[in-house]
C-alpha positions, 0 to 999 in steps of 0.5 A: 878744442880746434887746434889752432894752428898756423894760418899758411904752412909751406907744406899746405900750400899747394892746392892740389897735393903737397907731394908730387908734381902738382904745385897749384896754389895755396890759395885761389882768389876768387869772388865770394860770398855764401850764406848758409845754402837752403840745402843745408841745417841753418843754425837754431835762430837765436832770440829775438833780441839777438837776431835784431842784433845781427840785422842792426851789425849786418845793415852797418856793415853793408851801409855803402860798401857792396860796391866800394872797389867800382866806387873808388876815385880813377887815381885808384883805379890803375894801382896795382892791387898790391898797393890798396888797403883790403879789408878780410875775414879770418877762417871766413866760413865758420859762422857755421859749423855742425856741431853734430858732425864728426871733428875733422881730420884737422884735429889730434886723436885725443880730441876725436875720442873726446868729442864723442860727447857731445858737449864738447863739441858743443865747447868746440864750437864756441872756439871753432866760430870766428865769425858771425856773418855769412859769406854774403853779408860779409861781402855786403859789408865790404870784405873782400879777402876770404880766409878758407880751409878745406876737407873731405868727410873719411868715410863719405862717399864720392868727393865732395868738399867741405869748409872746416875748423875744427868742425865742418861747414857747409859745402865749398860748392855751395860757397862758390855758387853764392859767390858767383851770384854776388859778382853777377850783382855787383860786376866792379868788385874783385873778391880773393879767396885763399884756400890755404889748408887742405885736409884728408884730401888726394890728387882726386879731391884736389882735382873735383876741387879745381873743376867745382871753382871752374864750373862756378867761375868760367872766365871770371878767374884770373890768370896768373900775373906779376903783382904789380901788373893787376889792377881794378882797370886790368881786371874789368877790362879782362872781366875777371872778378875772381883774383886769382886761380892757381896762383902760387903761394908766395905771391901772397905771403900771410904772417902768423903772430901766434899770440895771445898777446895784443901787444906782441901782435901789433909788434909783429904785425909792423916788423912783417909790414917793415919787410914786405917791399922787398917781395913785390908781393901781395900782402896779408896782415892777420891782426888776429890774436890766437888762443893757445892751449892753456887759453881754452882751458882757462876759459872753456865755456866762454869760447874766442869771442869773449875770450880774447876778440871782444876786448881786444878789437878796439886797440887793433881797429886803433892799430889799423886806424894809423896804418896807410896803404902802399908799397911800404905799408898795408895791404890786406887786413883780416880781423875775426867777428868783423862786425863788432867793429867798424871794421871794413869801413875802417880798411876801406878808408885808408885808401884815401890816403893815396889820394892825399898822396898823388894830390901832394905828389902833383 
């Protein structure tokens, strides 16, 4: 079933190859957004009563908030990014996986062989999928950090890359595209895209890789900075929307509660914020709950959402509720399924925390 594994390895982050010379990023920021492209099978449309379902979460989501970042108050503005309350998506691109695809390279020997029927991969799916929206309307709704893994097809020829988890997305170009074409609209909003898992790919993937992200974003992409020196100012005096390109990983650390447990995680979720100032870095805090092995075998047919995300959203969006941005607290927050609860709006809201602080400071 995916074989969920850590968010960030040290020995993924790289971008390009995690042996030889090569130390590009684990992670490219960059401005994002892709609905399911025209080139590729859409999923089957859900029923009627679902699909007003969706549009209802979609139209919540997006009330307000494509272009909160150009939206925020001047004292904001001149803070370093680091300092802001971000809101993100876990393993953003599956709210499509083929399921008539091979399983990827992320994935055992044994459940390769067991995914030659077809019903598993179907069971696969309800696991692999963390998210309901595509990259479009959850930049709509305010995401703004994009949580990606990557791979080619063994077997297919040339270099094309492709989004996955467990099962294959949609291509990585047509993301970037879409993407693009949200920062042409909305020119004030700063998108992160971290690639943080690369599977079956070589130095010649890696390199298609680079010139796909360039050829989408030209100088858009950001150069590499401290921290503490980007802003939204910088960034629009500079034009750059994408944030960053060939950054490298540890200017971005994401802790990995690995638990199923909602109380071990908002646990370990304070202790990693406890540590963070003494990096000087951005930070992601992963509010995510991830099934183990028993957890899918215990529930099979009812997949993540209605296994450990639905119940559980409600005492994290608490969690996120108490928390205050800055150099001791959050920065980035990523969440699955992020529509099932206020989720951005919530994230968003917290920077008006700084404001009440540099009011009281003056």
């Amino acid at each position: 079933m995916p074989a969920h594994q850590p968010h960030r390895d040290a020995g993924q982050r790289p971008m390009v190859s995690r042996r030889g010379p090569w130390r590009h990023p684990g992670y490219i920021r960059a401005a994002g957004a892709a609905a399911a492209p025209a080139v590729l099978a859409r999923p089957r449309r859900p029923p009627a009563m679902k699909e007003r379902w969706r549009a209802g979460a979609v139209g919540a989501m997006a009330d307000g908030n494509a272009d909160w970042m150009g939206s925020l108050p001047p004292a904001l503005r001149s803070l370093p990014l680091s300092n802001l309350a971000i809101p993100g998506s876990h393993d953003s691109f599956s709210y499509w996986v083929d399921e008539k695809s091979p399983v990827g390279p992320d994935q055992a020997t044994a459940i390769k062989r067991l995914a030659r029927i077809s019903l598993v991969r179907k069971i696969m799916k309800k696991w692999s999928v963390t998210q309901n929206l595509t990259f479009k309307e959850q930049l709509e709704g305010g995401i703004r950090y994009f949580d990606l893994r990557v791979s080619s097809k063994p077997g297919e020829i040339g270099q094309e890359i492709y989004f996955i988890h467990g099962l294959y997305g949609i291509k990585v170009w047509d993301g970037l595209e879409e993407m693009n074409r949200f920062l042409e609209q909305h020119p004030k909003e700063v998108i992160f895209l971290d690639f943080n898992h690369f599977y079956a790919m070589d130095d010649s993937h890696h390199h298609f890789l680079i010139n796909r992200i360039r050829s989408a974003f030209e100088s858009k992409l950001c150069c590499v900075e401290c921290v503490e020196y980007v802003t939204l100012l910088y960034m629009w005096e500079k034009k750059h929307q994408e944030y960053p390109f060939l950054w490298p990983g540890n200017k971005m650390p994401a802790p990995w509660a690995n638990t199923t447990n909602v109380h071990k995680l908002l646990q370990f979720l304070e202790t990693t914020l406890g540590e963070r100032s003494r990096y000087g870095t951005f930070h992601v805090s992963q509010a995510i709950l991830t099934p183990q092995v028993k957890t899918i075998a215990r529930h099979l047919i009812r997949g993540l959402k209605n296994t450990l995300v639905h119940r559980n959203l409600p005492m994290i969006l608490n969690w996120v509720k108490a928390q205050k941005p800055g150099v001791m607290g959050v920065n980035i927050i990523t969440s699955d399924f992020v529509e099932l609860v206020d989720f951005a709006a919530t994230v968003i809201a917290l920077n008006d925390l700084l404001l009440e602080e540099d009011e009281s400071a003056t």
